[in-house]
DSSP file (Angstrom, degrees, kcal/mol; ACC not computed):
  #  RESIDUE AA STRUCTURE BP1 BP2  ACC     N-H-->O    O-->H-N    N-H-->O    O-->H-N    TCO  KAPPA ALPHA  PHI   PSI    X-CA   Y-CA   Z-CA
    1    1 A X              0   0    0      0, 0.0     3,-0.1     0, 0.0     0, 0.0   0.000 360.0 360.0 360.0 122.1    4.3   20.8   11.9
    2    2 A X        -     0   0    0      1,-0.1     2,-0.0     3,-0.0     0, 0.0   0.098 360.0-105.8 -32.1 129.4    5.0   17.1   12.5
    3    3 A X        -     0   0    0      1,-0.1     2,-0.4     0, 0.0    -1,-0.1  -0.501  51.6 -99.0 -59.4 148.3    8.2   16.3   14.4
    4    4 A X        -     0   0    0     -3,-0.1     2,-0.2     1,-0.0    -1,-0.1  -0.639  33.6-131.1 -77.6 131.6   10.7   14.8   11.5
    5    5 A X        -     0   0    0     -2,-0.4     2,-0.3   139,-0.1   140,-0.1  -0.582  20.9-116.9 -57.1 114.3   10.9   10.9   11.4
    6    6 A X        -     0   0    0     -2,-0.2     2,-0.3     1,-0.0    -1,-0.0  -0.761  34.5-119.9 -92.2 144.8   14.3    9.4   11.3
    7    7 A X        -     0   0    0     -2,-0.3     2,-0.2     1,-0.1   139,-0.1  -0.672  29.5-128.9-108.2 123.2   14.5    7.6    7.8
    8    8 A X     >  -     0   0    0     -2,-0.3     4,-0.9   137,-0.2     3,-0.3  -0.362  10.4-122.3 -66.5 154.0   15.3    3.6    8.4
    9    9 A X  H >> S+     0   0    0      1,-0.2     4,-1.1     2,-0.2     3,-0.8   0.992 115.5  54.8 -49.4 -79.7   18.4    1.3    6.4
   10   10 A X  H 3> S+     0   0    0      1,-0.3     4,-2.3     2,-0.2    -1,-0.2   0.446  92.8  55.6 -52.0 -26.1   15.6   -0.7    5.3
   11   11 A X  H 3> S+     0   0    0     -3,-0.3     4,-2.0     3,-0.2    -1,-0.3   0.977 116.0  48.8 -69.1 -67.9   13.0    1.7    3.6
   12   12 A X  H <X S+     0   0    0     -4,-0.9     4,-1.0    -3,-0.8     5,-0.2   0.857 115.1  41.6 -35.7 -64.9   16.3    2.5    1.4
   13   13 A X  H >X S+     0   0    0     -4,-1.1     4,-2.7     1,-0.3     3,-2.5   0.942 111.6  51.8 -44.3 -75.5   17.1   -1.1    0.8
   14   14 A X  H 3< S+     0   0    0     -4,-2.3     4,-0.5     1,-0.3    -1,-0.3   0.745 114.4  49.5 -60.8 -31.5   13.5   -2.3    0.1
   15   15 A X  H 3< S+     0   0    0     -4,-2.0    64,-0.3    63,-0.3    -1,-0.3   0.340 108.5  50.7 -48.0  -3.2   13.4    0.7   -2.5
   16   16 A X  H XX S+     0   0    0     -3,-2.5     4,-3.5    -4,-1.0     3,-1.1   0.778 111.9  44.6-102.2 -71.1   16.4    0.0   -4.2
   17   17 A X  T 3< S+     0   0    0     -4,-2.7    -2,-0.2     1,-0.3    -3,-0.1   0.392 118.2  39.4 -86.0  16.8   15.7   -3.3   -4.7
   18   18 A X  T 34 S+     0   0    0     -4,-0.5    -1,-0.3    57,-0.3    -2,-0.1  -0.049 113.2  54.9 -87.4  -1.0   11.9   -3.0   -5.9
   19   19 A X  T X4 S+     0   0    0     -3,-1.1     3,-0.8     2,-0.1     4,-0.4   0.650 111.5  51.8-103.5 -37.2   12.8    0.3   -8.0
   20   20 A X  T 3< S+     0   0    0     -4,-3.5     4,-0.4     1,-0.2    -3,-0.1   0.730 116.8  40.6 -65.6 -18.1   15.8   -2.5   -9.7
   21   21 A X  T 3> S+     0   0    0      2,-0.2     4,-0.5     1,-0.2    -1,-0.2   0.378 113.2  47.4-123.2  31.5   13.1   -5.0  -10.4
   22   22 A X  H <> S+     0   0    0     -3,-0.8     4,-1.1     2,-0.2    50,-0.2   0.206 106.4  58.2-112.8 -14.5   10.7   -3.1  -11.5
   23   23 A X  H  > S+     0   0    0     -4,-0.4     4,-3.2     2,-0.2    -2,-0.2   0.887 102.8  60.9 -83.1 -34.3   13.0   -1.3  -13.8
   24   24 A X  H >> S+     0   0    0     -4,-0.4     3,-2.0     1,-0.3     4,-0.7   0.913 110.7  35.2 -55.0 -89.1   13.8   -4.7  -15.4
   25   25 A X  H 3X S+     0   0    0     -4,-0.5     4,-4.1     1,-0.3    -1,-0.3   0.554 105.6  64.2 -80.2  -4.1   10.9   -5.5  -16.4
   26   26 A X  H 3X S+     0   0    0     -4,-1.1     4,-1.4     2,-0.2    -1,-0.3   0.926 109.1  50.6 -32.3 -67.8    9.8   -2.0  -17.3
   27   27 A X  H XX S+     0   0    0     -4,-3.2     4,-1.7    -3,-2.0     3,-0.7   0.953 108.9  52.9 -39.0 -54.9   12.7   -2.6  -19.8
   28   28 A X  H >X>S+     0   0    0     -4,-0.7     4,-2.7     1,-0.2     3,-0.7   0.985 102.8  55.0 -43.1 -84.4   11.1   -5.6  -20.6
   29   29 A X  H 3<5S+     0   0    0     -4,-4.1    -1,-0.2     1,-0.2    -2,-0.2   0.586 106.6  46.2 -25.8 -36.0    8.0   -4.2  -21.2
   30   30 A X  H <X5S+     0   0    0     -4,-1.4     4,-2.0    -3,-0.7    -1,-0.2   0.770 109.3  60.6 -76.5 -37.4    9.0   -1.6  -23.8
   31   31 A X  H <<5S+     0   0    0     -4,-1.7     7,-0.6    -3,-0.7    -2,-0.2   0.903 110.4  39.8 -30.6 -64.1   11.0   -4.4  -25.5
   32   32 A X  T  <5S+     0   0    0     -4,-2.7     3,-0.4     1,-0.2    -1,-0.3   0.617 114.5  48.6 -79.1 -17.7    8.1   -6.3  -26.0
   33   33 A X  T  4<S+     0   0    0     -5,-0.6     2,-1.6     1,-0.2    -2,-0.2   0.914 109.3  55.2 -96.0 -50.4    5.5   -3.6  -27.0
   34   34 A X    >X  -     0   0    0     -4,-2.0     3,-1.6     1,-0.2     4,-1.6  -0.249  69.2-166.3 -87.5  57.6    7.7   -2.1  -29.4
   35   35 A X  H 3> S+     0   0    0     -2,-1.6     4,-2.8    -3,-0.4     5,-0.4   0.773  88.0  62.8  -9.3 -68.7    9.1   -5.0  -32.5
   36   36 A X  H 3> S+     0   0    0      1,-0.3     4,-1.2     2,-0.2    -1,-0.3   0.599 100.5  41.7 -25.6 -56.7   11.6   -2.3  -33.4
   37   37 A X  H <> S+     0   0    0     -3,-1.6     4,-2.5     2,-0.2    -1,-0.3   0.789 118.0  46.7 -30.3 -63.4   13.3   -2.0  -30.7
   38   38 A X  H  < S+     0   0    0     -4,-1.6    -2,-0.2    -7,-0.6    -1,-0.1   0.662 108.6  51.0 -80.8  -0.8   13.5   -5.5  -30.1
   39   39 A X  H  < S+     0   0    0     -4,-2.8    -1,-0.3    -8,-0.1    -2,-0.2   0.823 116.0  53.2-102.2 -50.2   14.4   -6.6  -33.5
   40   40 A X  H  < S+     0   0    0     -4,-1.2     2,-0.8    -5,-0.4    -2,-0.2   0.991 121.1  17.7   9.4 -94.0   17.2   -3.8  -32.7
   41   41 A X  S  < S-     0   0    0     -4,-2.5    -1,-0.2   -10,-0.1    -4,-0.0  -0.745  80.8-144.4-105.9  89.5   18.6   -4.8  -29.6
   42   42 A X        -     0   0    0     -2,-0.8     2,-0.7    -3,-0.2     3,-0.1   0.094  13.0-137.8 -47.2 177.9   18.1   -8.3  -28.4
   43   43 A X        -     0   0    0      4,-0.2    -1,-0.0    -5,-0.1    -2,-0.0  -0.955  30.9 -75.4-126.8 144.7   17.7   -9.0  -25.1
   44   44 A X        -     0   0    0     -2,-0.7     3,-0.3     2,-0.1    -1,-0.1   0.351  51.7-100.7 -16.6 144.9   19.2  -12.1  -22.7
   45   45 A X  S    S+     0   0    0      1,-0.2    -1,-0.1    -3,-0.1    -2,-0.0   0.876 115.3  49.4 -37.9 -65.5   17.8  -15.5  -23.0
   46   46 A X  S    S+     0   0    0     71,-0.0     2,-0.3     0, 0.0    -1,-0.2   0.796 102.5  65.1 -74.8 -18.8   15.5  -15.6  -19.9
   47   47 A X        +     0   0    0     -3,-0.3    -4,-0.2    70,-0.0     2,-0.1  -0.649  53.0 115.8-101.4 175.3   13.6  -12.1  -20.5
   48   48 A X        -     0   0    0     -2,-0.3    69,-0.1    67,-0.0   -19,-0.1  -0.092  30.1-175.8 127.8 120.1   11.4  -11.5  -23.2
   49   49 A X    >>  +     0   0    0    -21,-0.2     4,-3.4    -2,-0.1     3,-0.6   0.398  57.3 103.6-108.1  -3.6    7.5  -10.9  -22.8
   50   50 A X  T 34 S+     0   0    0      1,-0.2     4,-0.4     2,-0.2    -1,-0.1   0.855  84.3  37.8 -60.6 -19.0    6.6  -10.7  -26.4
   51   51 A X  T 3> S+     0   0    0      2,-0.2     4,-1.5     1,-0.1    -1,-0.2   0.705 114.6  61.4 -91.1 -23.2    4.9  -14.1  -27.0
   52   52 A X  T <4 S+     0   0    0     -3,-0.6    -2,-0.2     1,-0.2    -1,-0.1   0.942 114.4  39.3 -77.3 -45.9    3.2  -13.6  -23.0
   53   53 A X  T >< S+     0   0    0     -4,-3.4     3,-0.5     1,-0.2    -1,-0.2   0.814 109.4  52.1 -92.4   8.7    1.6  -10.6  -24.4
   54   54 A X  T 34 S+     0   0    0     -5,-0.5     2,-0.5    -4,-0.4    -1,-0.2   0.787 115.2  43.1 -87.5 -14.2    0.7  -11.7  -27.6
   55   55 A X  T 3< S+     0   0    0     -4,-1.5     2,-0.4    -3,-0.1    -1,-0.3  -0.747 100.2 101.8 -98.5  76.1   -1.2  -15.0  -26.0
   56   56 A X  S <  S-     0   0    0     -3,-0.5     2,-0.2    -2,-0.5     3,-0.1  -0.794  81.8-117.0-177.0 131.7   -2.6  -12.4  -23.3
   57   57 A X    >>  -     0   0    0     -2,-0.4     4,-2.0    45,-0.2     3,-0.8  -0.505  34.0-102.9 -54.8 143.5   -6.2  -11.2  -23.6
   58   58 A X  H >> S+     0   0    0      1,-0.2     4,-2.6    -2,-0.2     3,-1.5   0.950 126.5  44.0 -43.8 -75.3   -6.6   -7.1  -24.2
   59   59 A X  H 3> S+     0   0    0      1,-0.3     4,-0.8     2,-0.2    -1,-0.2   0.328 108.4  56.3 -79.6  17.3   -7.6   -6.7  -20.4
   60   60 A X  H <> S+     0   0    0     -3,-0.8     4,-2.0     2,-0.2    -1,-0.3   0.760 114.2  42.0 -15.1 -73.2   -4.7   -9.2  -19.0
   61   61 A X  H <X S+     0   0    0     -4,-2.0     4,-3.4    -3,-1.5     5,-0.3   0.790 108.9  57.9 -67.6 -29.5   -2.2   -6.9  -20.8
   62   62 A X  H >X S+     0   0    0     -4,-2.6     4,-3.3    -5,-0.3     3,-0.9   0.963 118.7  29.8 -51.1 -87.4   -4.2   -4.0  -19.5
   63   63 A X  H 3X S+     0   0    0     -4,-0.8     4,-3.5     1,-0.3    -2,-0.2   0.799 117.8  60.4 -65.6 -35.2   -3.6   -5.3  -15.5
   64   64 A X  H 3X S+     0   0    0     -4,-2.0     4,-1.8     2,-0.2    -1,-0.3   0.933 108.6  43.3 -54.7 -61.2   -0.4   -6.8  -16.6
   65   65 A X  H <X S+     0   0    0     -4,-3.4     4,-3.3    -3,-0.9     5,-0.2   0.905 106.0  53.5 -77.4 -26.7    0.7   -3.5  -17.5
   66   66 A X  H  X>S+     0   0    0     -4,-3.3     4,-3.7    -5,-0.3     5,-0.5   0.987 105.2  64.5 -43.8 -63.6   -0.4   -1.3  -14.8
   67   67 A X  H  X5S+     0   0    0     -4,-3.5     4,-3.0    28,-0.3     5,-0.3   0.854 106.5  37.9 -29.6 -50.2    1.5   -3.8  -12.6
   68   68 A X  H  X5S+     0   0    0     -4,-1.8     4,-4.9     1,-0.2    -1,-0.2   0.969 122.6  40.4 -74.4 -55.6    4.7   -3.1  -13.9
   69   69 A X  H  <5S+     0   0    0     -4,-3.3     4,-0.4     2,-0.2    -1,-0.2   0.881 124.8  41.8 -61.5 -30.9    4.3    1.0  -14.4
   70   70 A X  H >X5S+     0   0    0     -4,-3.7     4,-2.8    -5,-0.2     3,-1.9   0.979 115.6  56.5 -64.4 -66.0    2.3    1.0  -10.8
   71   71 A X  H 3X<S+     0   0    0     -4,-3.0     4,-4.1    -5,-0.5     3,-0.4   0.927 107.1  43.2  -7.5 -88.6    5.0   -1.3   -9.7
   72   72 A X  H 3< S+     0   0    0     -4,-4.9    -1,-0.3    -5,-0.3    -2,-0.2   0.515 114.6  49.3 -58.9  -3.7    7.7    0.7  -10.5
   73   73 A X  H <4 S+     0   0    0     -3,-1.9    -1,-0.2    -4,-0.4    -2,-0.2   0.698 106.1  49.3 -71.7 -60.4    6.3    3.9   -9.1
   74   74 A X  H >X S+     0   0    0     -4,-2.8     3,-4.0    -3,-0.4     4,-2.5   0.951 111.8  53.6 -72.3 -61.6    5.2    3.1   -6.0
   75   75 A X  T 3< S+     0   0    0     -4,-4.1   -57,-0.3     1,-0.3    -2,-0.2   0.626 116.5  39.8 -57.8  -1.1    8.9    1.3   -5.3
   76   76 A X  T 3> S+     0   0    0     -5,-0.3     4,-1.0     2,-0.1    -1,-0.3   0.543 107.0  56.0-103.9   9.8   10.5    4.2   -6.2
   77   77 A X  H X>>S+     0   0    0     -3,-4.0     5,-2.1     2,-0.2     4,-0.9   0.892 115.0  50.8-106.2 -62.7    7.8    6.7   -4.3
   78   78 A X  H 3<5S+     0   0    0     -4,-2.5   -63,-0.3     2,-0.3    -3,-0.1   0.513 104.7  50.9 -63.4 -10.1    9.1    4.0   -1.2
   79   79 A X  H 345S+     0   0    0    -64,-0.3    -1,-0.3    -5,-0.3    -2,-0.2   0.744 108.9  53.5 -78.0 -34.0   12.9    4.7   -2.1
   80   80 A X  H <<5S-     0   0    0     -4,-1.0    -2,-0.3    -3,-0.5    -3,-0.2   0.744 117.3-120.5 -74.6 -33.3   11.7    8.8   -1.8
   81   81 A X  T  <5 +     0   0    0     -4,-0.9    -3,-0.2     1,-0.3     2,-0.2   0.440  58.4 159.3  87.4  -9.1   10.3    7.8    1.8
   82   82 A X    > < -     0   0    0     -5,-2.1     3,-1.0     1,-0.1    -1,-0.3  -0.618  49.3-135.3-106.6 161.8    6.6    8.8    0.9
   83   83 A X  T >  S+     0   0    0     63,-0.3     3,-0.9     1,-0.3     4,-0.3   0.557  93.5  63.4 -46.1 -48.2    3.6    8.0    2.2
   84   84 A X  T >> S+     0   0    0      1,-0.3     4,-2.3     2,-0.2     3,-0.6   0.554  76.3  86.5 -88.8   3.4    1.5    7.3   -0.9
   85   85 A X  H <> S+     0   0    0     -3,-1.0     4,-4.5     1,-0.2     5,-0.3   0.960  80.2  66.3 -25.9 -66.7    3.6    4.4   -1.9
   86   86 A X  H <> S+     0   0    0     -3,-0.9     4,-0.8     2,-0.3    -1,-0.2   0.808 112.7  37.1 -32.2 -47.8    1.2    2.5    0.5
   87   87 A X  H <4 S+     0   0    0     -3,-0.6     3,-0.3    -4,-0.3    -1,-0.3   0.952 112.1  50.8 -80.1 -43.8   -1.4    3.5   -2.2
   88   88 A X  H >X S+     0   0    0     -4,-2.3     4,-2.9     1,-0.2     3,-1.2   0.692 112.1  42.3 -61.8 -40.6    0.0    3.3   -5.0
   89   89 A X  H 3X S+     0   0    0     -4,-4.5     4,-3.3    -5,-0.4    -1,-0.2   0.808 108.5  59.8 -83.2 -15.6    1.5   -0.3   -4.8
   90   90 A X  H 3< S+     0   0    0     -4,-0.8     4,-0.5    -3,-0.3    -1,-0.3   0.362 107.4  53.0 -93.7  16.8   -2.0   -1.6   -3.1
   91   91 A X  H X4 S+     0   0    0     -3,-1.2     3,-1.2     2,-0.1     4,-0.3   0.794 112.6  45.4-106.6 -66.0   -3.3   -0.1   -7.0
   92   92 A X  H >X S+     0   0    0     -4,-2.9     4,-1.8     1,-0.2     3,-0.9   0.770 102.9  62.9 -38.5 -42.9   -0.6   -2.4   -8.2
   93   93 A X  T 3< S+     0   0    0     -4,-3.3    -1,-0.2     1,-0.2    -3,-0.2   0.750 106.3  47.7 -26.2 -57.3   -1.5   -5.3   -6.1
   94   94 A X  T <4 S+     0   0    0     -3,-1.2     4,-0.5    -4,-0.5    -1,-0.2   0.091 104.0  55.9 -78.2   2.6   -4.6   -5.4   -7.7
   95   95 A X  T <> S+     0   0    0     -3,-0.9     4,-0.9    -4,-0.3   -28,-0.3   0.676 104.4  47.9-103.5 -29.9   -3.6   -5.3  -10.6
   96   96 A X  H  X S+     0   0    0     -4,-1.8     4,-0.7     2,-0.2    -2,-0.2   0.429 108.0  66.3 -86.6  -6.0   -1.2   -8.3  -10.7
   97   97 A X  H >> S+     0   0    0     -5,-0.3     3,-1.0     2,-0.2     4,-0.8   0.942 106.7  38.1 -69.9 -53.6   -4.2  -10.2   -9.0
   98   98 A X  H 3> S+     0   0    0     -4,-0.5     4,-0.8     1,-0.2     3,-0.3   0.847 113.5  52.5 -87.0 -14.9   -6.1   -9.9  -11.7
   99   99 A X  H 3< S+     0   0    0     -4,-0.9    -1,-0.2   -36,-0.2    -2,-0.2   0.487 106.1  61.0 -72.2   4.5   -3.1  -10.5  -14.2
  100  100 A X  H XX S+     0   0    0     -3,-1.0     4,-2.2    -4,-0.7     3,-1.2   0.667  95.7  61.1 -68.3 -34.4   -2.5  -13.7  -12.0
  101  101 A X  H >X S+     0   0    0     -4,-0.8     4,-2.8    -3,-0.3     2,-0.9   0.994 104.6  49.5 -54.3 -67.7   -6.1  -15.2  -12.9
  102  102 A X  H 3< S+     0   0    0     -4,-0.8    -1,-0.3     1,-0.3   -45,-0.2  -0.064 108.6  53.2 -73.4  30.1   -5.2  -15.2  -16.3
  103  103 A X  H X> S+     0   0    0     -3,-1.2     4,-2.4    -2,-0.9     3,-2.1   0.635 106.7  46.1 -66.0 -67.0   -2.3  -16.8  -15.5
  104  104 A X  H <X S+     0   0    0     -4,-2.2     4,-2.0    -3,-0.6    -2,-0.2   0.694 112.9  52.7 -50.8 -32.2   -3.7  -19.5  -13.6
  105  105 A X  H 3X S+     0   0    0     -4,-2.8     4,-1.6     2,-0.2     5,-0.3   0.818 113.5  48.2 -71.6 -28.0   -6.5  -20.0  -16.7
  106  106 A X  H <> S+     0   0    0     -3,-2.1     4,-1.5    -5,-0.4    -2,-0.2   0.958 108.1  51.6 -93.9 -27.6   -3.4  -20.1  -19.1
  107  107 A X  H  X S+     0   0    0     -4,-2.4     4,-0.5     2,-0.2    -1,-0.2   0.986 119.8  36.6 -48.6 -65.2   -1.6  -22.7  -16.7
  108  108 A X  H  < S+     0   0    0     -4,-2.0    -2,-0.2     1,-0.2    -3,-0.1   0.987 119.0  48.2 -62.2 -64.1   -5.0  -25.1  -16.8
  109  109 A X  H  < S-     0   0    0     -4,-1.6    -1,-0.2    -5,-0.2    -2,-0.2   0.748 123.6-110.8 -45.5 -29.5   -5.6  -24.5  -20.0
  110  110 A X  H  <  -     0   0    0     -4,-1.5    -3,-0.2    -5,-0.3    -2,-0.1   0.195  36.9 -92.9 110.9 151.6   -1.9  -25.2  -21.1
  111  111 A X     <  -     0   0    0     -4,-0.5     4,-0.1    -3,-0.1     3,-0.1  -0.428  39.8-119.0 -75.4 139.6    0.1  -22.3  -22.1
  112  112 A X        -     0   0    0    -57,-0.1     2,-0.3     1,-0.1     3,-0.2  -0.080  38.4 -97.7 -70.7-177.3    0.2  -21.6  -25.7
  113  113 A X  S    S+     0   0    0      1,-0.2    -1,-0.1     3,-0.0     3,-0.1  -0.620  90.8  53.7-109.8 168.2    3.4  -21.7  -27.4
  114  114 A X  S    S+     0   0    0     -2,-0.3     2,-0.5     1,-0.2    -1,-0.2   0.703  70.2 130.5  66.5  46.6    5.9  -19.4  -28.4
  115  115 A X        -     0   0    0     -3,-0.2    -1,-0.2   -64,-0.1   -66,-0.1  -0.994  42.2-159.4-136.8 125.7    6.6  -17.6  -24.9
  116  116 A X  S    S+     0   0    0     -2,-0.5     2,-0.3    -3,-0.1    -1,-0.1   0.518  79.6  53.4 -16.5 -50.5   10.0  -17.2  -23.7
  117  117 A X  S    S-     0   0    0    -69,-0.1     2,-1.6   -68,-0.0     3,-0.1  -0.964  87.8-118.3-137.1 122.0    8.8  -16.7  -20.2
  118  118 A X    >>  -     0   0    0     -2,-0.3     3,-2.3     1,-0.2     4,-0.8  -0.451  28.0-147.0 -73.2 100.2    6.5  -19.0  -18.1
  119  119 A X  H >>>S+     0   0    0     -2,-1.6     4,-3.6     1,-0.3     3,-1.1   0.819  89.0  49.3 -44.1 -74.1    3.4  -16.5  -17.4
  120  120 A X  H 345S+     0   0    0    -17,-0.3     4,-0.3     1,-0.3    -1,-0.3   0.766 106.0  46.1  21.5 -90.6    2.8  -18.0  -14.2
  121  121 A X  H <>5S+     0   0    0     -3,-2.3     4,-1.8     1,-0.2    -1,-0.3   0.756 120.4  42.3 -84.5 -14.0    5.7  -18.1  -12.7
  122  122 A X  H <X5S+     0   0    0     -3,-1.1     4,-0.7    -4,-0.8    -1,-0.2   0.655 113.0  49.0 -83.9 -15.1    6.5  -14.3  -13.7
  123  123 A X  H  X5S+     0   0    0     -4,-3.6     4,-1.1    -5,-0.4    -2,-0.2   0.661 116.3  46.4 -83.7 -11.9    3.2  -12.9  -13.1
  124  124 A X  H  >XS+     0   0    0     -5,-0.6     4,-2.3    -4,-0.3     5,-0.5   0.787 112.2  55.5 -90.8 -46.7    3.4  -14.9   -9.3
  125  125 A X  H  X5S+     0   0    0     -4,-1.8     4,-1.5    -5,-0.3    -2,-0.2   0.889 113.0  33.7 -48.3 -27.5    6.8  -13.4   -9.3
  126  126 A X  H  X5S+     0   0    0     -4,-0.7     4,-1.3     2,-0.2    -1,-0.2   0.773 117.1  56.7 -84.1 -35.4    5.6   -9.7   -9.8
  127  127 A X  H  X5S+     0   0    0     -4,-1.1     4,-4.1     1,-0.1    -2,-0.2   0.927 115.3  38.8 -70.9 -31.2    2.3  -10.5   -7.7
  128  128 A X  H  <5S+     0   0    0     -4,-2.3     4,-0.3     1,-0.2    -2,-0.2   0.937 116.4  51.5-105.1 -47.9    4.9  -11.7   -4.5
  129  129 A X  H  X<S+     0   0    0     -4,-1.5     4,-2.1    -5,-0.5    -1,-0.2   0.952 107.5  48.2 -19.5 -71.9    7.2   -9.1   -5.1
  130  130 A X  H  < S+     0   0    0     -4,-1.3     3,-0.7     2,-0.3    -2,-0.2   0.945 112.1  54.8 -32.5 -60.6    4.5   -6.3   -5.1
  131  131 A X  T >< S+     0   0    0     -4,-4.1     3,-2.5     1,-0.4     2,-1.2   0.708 102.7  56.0 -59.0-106.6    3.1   -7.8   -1.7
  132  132 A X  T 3> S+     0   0    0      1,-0.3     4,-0.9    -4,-0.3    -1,-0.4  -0.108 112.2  36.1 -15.3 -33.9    6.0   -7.7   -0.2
  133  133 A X  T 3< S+     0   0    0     -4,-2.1    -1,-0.3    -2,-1.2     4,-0.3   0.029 115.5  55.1 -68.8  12.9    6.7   -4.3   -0.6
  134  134 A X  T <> S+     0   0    0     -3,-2.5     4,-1.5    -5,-0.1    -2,-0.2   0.789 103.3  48.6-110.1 -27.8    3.7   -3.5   -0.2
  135  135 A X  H  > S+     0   0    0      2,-0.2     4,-0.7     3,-0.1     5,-0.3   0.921 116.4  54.6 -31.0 -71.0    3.4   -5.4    3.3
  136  136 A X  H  X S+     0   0    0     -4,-0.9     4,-1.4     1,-0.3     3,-0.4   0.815 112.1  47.8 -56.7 -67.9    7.0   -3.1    4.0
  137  137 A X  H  > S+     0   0    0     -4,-0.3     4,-2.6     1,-0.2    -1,-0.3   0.882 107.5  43.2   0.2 -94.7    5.3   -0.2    3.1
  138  138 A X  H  X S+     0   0    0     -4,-1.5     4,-1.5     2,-0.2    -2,-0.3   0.608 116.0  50.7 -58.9 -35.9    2.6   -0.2    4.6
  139  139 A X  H  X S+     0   0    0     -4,-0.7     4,-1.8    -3,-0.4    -1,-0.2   0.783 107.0  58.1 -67.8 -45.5    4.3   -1.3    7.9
  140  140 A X  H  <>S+     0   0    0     -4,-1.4     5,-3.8    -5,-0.3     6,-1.0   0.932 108.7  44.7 -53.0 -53.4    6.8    1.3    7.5
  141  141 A X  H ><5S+     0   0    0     -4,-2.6     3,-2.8     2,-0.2     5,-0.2   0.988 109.2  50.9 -87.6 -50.6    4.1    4.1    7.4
  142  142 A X  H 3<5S+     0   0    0     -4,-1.5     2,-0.9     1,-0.3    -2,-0.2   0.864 107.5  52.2 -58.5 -69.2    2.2    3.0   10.0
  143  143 A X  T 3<5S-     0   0    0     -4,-1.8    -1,-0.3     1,-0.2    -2,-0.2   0.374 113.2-125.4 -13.9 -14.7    5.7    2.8   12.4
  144  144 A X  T < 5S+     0   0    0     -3,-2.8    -3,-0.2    -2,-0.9    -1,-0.2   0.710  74.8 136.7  68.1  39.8    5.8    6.6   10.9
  145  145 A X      <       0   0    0     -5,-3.8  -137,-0.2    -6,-0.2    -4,-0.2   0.637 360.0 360.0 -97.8 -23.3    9.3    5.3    9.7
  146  146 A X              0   0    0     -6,-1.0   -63,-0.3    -5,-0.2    -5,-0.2   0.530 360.0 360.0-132.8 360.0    8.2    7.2    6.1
C-alpha cells in the first residue's frame, strides 16, 4: 500500500474554483438547451448561450458541450484529490479546442446576430480555464500531491 500523500491548500483552491465555474456555466447550459426553463427564470444580463448555440454547428455544440460537463467533472474529481482528473480534463481540453475553431471561423466570418455572449471570448475563456487546471493537475499528480 502506497504511503499516504499529504493533501496541498492549493489542490482544494484550484477545485473550488473550477468546480464554481464550471457550475456556472453548466447552469448556463441547461438554461439554454431547455426554452422552458429559460422563459421561466431569466438569467443576468451577461450569461445566456441560447443564440451561441443556435448559430453553432451540430458538432460545435457536440465539443462545446462535452467541455462544460467534462469541465465540470474533472474540476470537481480535482476538488476530490483524484488522480483521473488529469484525464478527464485533457478529454475536456480537447474538446474546447475544437469548440475554439469554430469560434475562430465565427470571429472571421463575423458572428451572427442575436448572441448574448461573444463566442470567442467565452469559448477562449473555457479553453484557458480548462488548461489551467489542467496544467495544476497534472503537475499536482506528478508531485504525487493527489
Amino acid at each position: 500500500m502506497p504511503a499516504a500523500t499529504r493533501r496541498s491548500f492549493f489542490v482544494t483552491i484550484f477545485g473550488v474554483i473550477g468546480t464554481l465555474w464550471f457550475a456556472v456555466h453548466a447552469i448556463e447550459y441547461v438554461f439554454a438547451r431547455y426554452s422552458a426553463l429559460e422563459a421561466a427564470f431569466s438569467l443576468p444580463a451577461p450569461l445566456g448561450l441560447s443564440g451561441v448555440f443556435e448559430a453553432m454547428p451540430q458538432w460545435a455544440g457536440i465539443a462545446l458541450t462535452a467541455a462544460i460537463w467534462l469541465g465540470l467533472l474533472g474540476a470537481f474529481l480535482l476538488l476530490l484529490g483524484d488522480r483521473a482528473s488529469v484525464l478527464i480534463l485533457s478529454f475536456a481540453l480537447l474538446a474546447t479546442g475544437v469548440a475554439l475553431v469554430w469560434a475562430g471561423m465565427a470571429y472571421l466570418g463575423g458572428n451572427p446576430a442575436g448572441m448574448a455572449v461573444d463566442p470567442l471570448m467565452f469559448i477562449g475563456s473555457q479553453t484557458a480555464m480548462t488548461f489551467g487546471l489542467w496544467l495544476y493537475s497534472r503537475t499536482a499528480k506528478r508531485a504525487q500531491v493527489i
